[in-house]
C-alpha positions as CSV (number, residue, x, y, z in Angstrom):
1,X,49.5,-102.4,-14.0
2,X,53.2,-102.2,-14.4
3,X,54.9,-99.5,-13.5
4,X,56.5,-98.8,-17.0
5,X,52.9,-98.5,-18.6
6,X,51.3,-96.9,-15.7
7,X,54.1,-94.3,-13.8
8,X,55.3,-91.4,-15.1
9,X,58.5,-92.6,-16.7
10,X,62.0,-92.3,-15.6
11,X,64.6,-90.6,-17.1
12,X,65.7,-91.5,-21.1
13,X,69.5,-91.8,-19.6
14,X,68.2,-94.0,-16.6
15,X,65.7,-96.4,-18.5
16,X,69.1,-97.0,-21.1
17,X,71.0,-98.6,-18.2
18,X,68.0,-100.4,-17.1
19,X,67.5,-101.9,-20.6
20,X,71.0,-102.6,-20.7
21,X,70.7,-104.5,-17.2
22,X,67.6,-106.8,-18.8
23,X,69.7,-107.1,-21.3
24,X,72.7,-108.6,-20.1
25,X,70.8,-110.5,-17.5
26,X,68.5,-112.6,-20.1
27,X,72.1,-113.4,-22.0
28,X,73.6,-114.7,-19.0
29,X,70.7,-116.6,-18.1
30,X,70.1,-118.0,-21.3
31,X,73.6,-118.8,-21.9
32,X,74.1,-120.4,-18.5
33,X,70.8,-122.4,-18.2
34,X,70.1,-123.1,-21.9
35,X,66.6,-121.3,-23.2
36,X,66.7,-119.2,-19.6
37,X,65.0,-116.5,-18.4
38,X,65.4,-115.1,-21.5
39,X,63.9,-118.2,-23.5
40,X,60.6,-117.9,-21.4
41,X,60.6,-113.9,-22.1
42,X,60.9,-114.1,-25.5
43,X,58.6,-117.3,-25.6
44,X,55.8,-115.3,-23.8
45,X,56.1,-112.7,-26.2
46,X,55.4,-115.1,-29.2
47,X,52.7,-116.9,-27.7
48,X,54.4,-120.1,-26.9
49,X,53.6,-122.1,-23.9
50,X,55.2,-122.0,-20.8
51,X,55.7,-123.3,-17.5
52,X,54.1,-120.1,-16.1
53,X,52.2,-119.5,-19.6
54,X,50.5,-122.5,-20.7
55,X,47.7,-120.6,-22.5
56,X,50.3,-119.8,-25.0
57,X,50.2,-115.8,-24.4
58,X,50.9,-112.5,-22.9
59,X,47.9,-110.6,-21.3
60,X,48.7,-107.7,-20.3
61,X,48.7,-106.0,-17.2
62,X,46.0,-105.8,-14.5
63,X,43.6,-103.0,-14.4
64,X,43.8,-100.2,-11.2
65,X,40.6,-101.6,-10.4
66,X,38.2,-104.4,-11.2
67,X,36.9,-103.3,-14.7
68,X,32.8,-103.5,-15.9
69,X,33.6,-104.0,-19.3
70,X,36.4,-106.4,-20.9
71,X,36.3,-104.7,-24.6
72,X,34.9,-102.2,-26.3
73,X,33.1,-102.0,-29.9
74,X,33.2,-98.6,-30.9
75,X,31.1,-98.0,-34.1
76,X,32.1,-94.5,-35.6
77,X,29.6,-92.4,-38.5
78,X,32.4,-91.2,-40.5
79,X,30.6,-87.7,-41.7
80,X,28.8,-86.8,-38.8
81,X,24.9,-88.0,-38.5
82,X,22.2,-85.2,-38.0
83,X,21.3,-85.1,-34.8
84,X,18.0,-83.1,-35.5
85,X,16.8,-85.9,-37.9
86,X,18.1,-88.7,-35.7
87,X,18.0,-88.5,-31.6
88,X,17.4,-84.7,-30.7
89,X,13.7,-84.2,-31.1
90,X,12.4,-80.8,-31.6
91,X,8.9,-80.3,-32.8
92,X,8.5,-76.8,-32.1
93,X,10.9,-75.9,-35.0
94,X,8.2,-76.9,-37.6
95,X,6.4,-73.4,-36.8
96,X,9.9,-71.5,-37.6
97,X,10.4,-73.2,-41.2
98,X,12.5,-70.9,-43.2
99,X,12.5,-68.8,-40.5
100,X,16.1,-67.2,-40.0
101,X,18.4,-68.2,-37.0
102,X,18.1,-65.4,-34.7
103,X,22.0,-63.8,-33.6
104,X,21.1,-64.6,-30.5
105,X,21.3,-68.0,-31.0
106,X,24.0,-68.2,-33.4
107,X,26.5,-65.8,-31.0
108,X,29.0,-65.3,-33.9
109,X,30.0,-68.8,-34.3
110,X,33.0,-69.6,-36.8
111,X,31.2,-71.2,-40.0
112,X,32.8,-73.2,-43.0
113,X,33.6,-72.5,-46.2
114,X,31.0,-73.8,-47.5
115,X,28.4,-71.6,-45.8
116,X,30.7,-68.8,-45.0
117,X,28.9,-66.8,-47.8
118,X,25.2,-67.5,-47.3
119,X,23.4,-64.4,-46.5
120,X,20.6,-66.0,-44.8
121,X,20.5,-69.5,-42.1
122,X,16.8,-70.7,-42.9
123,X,15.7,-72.7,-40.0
124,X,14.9,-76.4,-41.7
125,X,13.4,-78.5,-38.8
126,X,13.5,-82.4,-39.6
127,X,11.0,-83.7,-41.9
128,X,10.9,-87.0,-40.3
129,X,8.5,-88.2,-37.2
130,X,9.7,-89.3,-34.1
131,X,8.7,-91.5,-31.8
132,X,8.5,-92.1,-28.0
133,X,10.3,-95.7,-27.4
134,X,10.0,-97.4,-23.9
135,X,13.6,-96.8,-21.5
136,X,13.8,-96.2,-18.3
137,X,13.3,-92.9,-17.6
138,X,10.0,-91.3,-19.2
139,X,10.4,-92.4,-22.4
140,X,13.2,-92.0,-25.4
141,X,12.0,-89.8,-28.6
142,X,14.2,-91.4,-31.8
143,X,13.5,-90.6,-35.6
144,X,10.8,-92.7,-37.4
145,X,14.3,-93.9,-39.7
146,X,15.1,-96.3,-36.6
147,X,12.6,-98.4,-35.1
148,X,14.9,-101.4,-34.9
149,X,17.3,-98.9,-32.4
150,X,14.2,-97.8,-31.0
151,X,13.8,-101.2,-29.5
152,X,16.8,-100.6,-27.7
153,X,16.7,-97.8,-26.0
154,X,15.9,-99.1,-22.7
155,X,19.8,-100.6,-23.3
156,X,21.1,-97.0,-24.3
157,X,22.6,-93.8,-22.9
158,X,21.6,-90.9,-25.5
159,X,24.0,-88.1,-24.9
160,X,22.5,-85.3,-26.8
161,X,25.3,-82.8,-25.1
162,X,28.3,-83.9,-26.8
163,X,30.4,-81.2,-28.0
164,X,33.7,-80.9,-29.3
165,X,36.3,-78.4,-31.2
166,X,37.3,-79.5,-34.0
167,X,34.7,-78.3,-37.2
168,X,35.5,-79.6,-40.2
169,X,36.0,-83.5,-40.9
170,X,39.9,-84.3,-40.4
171,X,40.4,-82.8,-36.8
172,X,37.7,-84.0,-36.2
173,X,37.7,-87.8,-36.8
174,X,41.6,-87.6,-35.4
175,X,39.9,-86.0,-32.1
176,X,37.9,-88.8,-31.8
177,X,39.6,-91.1,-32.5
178,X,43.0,-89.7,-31.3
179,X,42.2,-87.0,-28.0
180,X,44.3,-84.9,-30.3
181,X,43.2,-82.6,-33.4
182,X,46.7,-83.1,-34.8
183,X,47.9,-86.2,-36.7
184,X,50.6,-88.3,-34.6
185,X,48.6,-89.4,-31.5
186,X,48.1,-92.7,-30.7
187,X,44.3,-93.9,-31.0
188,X,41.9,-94.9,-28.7
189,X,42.5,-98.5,-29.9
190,X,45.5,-98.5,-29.0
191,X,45.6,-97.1,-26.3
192,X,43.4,-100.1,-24.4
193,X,45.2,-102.4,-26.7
194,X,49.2,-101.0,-24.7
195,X,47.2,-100.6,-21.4
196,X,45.5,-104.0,-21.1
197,X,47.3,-106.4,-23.7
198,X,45.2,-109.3,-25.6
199,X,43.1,-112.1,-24.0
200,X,43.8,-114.0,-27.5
201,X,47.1,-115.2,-28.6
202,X,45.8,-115.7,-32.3
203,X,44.2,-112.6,-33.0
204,X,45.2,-108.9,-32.5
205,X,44.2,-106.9,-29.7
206,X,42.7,-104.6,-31.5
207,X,41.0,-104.9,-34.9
208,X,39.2,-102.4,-38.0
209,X,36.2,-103.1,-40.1
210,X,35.6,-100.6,-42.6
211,X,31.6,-99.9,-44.3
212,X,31.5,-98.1,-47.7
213,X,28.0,-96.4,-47.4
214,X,27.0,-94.3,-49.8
215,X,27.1,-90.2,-50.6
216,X,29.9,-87.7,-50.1
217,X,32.8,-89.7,-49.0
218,X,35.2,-87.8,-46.2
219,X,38.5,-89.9,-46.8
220,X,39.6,-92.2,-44.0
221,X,43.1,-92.2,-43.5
222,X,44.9,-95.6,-41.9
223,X,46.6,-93.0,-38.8
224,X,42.9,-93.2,-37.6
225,X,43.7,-96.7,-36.0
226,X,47.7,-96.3,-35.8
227,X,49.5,-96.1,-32.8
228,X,51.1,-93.0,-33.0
229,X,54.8,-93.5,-30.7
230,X,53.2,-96.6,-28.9
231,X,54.8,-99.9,-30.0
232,X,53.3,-100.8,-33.3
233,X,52.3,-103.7,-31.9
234,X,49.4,-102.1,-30.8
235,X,48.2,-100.5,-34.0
236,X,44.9,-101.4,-35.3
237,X,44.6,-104.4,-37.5
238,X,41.8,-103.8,-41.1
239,X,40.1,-106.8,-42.1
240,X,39.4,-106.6,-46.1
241,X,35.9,-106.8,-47.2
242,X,37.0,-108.5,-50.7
243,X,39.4,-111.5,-51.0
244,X,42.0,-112.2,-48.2
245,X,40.6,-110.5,-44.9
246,X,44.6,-110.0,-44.4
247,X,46.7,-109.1,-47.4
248,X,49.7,-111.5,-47.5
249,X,48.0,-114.3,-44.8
250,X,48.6,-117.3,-46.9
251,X,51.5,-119.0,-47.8
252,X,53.0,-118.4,-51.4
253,X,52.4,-121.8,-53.5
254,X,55.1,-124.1,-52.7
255,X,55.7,-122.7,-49.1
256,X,54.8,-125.8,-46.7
257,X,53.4,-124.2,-43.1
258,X,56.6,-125.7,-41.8
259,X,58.7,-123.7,-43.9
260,X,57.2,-120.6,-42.6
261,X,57.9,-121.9,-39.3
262,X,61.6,-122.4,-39.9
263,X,62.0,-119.0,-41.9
264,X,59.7,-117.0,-38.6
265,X,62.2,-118.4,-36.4
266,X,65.1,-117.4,-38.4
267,X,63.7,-114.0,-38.8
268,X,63.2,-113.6,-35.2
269,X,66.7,-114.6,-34.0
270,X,67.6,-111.5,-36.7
271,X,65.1,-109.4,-34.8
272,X,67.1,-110.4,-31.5
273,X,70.3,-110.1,-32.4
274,X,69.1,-106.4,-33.7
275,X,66.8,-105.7,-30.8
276,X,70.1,-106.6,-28.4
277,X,72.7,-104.4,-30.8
278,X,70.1,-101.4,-30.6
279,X,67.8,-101.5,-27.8
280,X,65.1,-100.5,-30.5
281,X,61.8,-101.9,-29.3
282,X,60.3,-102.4,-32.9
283,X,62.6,-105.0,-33.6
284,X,61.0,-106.7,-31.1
285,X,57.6,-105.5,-31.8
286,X,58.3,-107.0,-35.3
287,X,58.7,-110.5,-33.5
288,X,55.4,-110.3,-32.3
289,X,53.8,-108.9,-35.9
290,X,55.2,-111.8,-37.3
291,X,54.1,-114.7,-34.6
292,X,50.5,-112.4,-34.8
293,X,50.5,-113.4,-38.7
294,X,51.5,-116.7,-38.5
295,X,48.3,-117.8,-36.6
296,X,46.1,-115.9,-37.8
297,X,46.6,-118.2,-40.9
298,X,44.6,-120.5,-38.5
299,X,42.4,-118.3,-36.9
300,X,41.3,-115.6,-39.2
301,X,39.3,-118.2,-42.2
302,X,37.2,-119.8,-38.9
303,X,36.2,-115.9,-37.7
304,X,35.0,-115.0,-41.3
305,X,33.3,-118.2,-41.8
306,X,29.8,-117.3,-41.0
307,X,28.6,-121.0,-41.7
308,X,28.2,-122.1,-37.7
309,X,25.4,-119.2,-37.5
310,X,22.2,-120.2,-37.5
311,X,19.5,-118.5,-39.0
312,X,17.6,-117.5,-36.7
313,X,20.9,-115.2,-35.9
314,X,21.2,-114.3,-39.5
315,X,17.6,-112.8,-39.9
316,X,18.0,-111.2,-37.2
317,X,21.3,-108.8,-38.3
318,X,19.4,-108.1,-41.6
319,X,19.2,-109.5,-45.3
320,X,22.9,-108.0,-46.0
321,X,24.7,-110.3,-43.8
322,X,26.0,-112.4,-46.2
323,X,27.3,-109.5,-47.9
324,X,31.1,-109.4,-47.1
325,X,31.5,-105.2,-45.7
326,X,28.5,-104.5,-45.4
327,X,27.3,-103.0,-41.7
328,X,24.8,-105.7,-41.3
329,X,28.4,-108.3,-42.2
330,X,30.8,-106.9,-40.1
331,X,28.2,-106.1,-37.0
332,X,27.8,-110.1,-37.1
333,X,31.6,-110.1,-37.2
334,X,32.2,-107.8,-34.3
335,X,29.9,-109.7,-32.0
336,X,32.3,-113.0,-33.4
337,X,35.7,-110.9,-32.5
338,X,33.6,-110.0,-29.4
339,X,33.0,-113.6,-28.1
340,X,36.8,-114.6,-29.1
341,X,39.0,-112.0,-26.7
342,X,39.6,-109.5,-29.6
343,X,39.9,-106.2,-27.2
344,X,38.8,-103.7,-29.6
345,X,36.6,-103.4,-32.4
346,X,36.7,-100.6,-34.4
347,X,33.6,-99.8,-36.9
348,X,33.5,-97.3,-39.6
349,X,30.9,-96.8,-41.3
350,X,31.3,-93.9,-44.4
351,X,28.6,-91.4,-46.2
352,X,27.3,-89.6,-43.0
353,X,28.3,-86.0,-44.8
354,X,25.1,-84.7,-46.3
355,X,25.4,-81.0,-47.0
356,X,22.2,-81.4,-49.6
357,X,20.2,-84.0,-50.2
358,X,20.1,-85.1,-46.5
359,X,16.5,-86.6,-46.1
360,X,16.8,-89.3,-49.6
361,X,20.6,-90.5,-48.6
362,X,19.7,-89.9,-44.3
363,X,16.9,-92.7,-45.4
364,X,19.1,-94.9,-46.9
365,X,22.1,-94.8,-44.5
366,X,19.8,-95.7,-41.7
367,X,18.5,-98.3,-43.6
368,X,21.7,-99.7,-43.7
369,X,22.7,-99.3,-39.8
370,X,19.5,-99.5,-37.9
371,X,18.8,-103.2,-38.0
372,X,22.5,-104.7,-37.7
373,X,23.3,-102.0,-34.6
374,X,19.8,-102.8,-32.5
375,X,20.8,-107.2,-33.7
376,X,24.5,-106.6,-32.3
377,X,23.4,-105.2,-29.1
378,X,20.6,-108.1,-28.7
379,X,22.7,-110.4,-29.7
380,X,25.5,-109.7,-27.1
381,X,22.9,-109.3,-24.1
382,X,21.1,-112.7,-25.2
383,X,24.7,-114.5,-25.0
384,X,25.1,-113.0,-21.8
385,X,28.2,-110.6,-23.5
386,X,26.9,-106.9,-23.0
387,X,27.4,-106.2,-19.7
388,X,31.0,-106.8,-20.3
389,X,31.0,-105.2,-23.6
390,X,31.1,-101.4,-24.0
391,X,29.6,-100.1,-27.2
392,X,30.0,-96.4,-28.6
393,X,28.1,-95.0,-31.4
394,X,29.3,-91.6,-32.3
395,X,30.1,-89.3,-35.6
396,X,32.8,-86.8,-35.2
397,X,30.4,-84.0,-34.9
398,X,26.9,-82.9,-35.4
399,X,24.4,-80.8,-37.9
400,X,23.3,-77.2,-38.3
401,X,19.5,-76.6,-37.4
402,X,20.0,-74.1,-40.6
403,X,20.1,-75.4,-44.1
404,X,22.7,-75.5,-46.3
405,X,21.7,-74.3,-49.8
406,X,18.2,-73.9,-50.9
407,X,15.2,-75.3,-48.5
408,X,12.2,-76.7,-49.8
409,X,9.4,-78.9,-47.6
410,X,10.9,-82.2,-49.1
411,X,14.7,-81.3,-49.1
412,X,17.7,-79.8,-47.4
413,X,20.8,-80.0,-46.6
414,X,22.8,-79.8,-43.1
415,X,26.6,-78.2,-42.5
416,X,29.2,-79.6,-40.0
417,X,27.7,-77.9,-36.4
418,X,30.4,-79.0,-33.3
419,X,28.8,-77.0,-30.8
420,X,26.6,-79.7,-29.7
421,X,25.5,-83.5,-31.2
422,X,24.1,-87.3,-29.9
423,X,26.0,-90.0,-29.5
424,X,25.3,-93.3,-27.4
425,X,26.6,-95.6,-25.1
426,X,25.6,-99.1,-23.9
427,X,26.7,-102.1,-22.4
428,X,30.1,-102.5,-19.9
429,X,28.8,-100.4,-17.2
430,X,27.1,-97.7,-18.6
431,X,23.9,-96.7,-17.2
432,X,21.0,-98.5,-19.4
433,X,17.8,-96.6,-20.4
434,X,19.0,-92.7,-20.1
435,X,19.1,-89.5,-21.7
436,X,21.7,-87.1,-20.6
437,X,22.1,-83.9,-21.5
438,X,19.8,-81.1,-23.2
439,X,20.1,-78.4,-25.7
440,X,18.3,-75.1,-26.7
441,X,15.3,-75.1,-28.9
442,X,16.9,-75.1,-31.9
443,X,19.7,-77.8,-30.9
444,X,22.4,-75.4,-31.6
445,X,24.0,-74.5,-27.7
446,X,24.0,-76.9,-24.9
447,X,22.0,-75.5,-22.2
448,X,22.5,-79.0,-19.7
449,X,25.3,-81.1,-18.8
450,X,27.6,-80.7,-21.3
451,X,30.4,-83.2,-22.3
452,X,33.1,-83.2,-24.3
453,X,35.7,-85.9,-26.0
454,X,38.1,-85.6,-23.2
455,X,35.3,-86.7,-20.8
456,X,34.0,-89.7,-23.1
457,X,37.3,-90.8,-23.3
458,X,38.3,-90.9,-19.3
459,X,34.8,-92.3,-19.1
460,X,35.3,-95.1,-21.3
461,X,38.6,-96.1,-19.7
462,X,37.3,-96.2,-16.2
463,X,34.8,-98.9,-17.3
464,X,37.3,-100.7,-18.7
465,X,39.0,-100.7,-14.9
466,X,41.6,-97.6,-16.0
467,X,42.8,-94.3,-14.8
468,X,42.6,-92.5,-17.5
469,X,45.7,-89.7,-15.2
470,X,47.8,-92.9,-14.8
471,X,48.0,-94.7,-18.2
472,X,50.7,-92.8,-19.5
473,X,53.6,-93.0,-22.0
474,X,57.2,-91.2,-22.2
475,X,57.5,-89.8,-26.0
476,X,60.6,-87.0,-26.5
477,X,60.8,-86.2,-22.8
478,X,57.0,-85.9,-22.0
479,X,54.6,-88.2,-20.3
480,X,51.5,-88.6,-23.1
481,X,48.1,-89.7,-22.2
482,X,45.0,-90.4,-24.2
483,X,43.4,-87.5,-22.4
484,X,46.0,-85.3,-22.4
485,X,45.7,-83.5,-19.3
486,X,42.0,-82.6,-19.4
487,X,39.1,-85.0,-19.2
488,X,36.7,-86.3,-16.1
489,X,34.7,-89.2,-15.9
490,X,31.3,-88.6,-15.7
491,X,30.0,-90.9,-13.2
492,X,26.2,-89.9,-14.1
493,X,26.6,-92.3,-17.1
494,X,28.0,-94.8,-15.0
495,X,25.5,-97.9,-13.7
């Protein structure tokens, strides 16, 4: 990679002189030899072909070294899932029911507010069976609620030791989603998006779909895809669910495609003429927002357009698929972005938050996910796409083994429990058919290979062929990376 994305920067005062240089050079050159050097710089940034372009685009930089996975589709349980009802089986709790969680186990951790006050922490174990599905260890125990995932587990890494800090919903989503409890950071998204560039000229690097659910909402805030101090460029693109995928994508009535074309490139030579006064590198990003838009007015109506599926494809993603944001819809439509270049695929699917009630709306959000997940990952391995694509499934923390509230046989409910959760992995050079990691008998403390967000992270990047210590931007004097300056890449996960 380049040594502006991938170096520790160099001094504010010296990169100002070496702008300026650029600068002066490319207005030379294009004023001595017509469009120039600075013709072809600025045509590679739009996406118009060149001489030394003639795919029409800028892709980025190369990887440190040769990547397993080209793009990632990270689907992300906004709420956190129960891991005790879900992927961490533990029968022996059905003899402690109502039983209270001994100290011991507990060790004084920090609660929430909203079971700060309980006097007691009945032990509920999960009320659903599991069952032992085929993978390639001895066998992989998943909740009766997902026999469609079930049939991929010989595809999957279970991480039951994931752990993280962050114990209430906010910090924790922006943790995940950020390596950073605080609000400002740049996302994972974009991250991959700044250190790798886009494979498609007509659609953006990196792009959101968002699943209602159903339940207690946590509120999903548009900084969970942003890009922080990285050019905005790289910030994640949402694709509505109702009317125009993108707000704004047509042409008012009476605009003619041509006039767009003629008022784009007036607009742009404004962006120049500001991006050469200032040096500000938004004006340029703005350019490339603007070229972005302008063809995704081609390219966006033919992704949506689920008419070239056939339905064999269909059935197998679930009877909501032709149900514009629902997860079984935009699963199809990740594996669609997938198969065009898109580099990252953001899925969020709400409702996960079930502090009572848990077993009636569990049922239901499974019913929702289970099919269109295990169909995504079958259909990417059967178009020969998986090994290339890495897939995360993760919440941004996991469930108490105590219930919150009153417990009955029939019904409880779960609070937020960081200390230790299940997540999974597939695809892009991850290690098929495992599960790492183990935790006590009451799924409350890792006792075995832990790992935290930092680790996931640098993990992730490596398969996508980066350093996670060397991709690295210069923000108010400071070199920022996704990782911060923790994380390790756990090559047990790795194939």
């Amino acid at each position: 990679m380049s040594k502006e994305r991938l170096s520790p920067a160099t001094h504010p005062l010296e990169q100002h002189y070496l702008d300026m240089t650029r600068r002066r050079f490319f207005g030379t050159a294009a004023k001595g030899i017509g469009a120039g050097l600075g013709g072809l710089a600025l045509a590679s940034l739009l996406g118009a072909a060149t001489p030394g372009n003639p795919a029409g685009f800028y892709s980025g930089p190369s990887p440190h070294f040769r990547p397993k996975a080209k793009r990632v589709i990270y689907m992300h349980m906004e709420g956190a899932p129960s891991q005790l009802d879900l992927y961490d089986y533990k029968p022996d709790l059905r003899r402690r029911f109502d039983q209270d969680l001994p100290d011991s186990i507990r060790k004084g951790q920090r609660l929430t507010g909203m079971t700060s006050g309980q006097t007691r922490f009945p032990v509920a174990p999960s009320m659903f069976r599991f069952i032992k599905h085929r993978n390639n260890q001895d066998g992989l125990w998943l909740s009766e609620l997902l026999p469609h995932t079930g049939s991929i587990a010989h595809e999957m890494a279970l991480i039951r030791s994931m752990h993280t800090e962050a114990i209430n919903h906010e910090p924790g989503i922006t943790f995940f989603q950020t390596g950073n409890q605080q609000p400002g950071r740049p996302s994972l998204g974009s991250w991959i998006s700044y250190g790798l560039g886009s494979s498609n000229a007509n659609l953006p690097a990196f792009v959101v779909l968002i699943t209602q659910g159903l339940g207690n909402m946590q509120a999903l805030a548009a900084r969970f895809w942003g890009s922080g101090f990285l050019p905005s460029e790289h910030q994640g693109c949402r694709l509505r669910s109702a009317g125009d995928p993108v707000l704004f994508l047509k042409d008012p009535e009476g605009v003619s495609r041509a006039d767009r074309r003629k008022m784009l490139d007036l607009v742009g030579e404004l962006n120049e003429i500001e991006a050469a006064r200032t040096l500000d590198p938004e004006a340029r990003a703005r350019i490339a927002q603007y070229e972005m838009a302008y063809r995704m007015q081609m390219s966006v109506p033919d992704l949506t357009d689920f008419s070239s599926e056939d339905q064999e494809t269909l059935d197998m993603y679930g009877p909501d698929v032709r149900k514009p944001g629902t997860f079984a819809a935009n699963c199809l439509l990740a594996r669609r972005l997938a198969e065009r270049g898109v580099r990252f695929i953001q899925l969020y699917m709400r409702g996960w938050d079930q502090h009572n009630n848990l077993p009636g709306e569990l049922r239901a959000q499974c019913g929702a996910v289970d099919q269109p997940q295990a169909a995504l990952i079958k259909d990417l391995r059967r178009r020969g796409m998986l090994d290339d694509t890495l897939i995360l499934w993760a919440g941004e923390f996991g469930r108490t083994v105590y219930s919150q509230g009153t417990l009955t046989q029939d019904n409880y409910g779960r609070d937020h429990h960081p200390r230790c959760f299940s997540i999974w992995l597939a695809g892009g050079g991850i290690k098929p058919g495992i599960a790492f990691g183990e935790t006590d008998d009451f799924s409350y403390n890792i006792v075995k290979d832990p790992i935290d967000v930092h680790d996931l992270h640098a993990t992730m990047l490596h398969c996508l062929g980066i350093d996670h210590t060397k991709l690295t931007f210069r923000e108010q004097g400071r070199d920022f990376r996704l990782t911060d300056v923790f994380g390790n890449v756990r090559k047990e996960l790795l194939a």
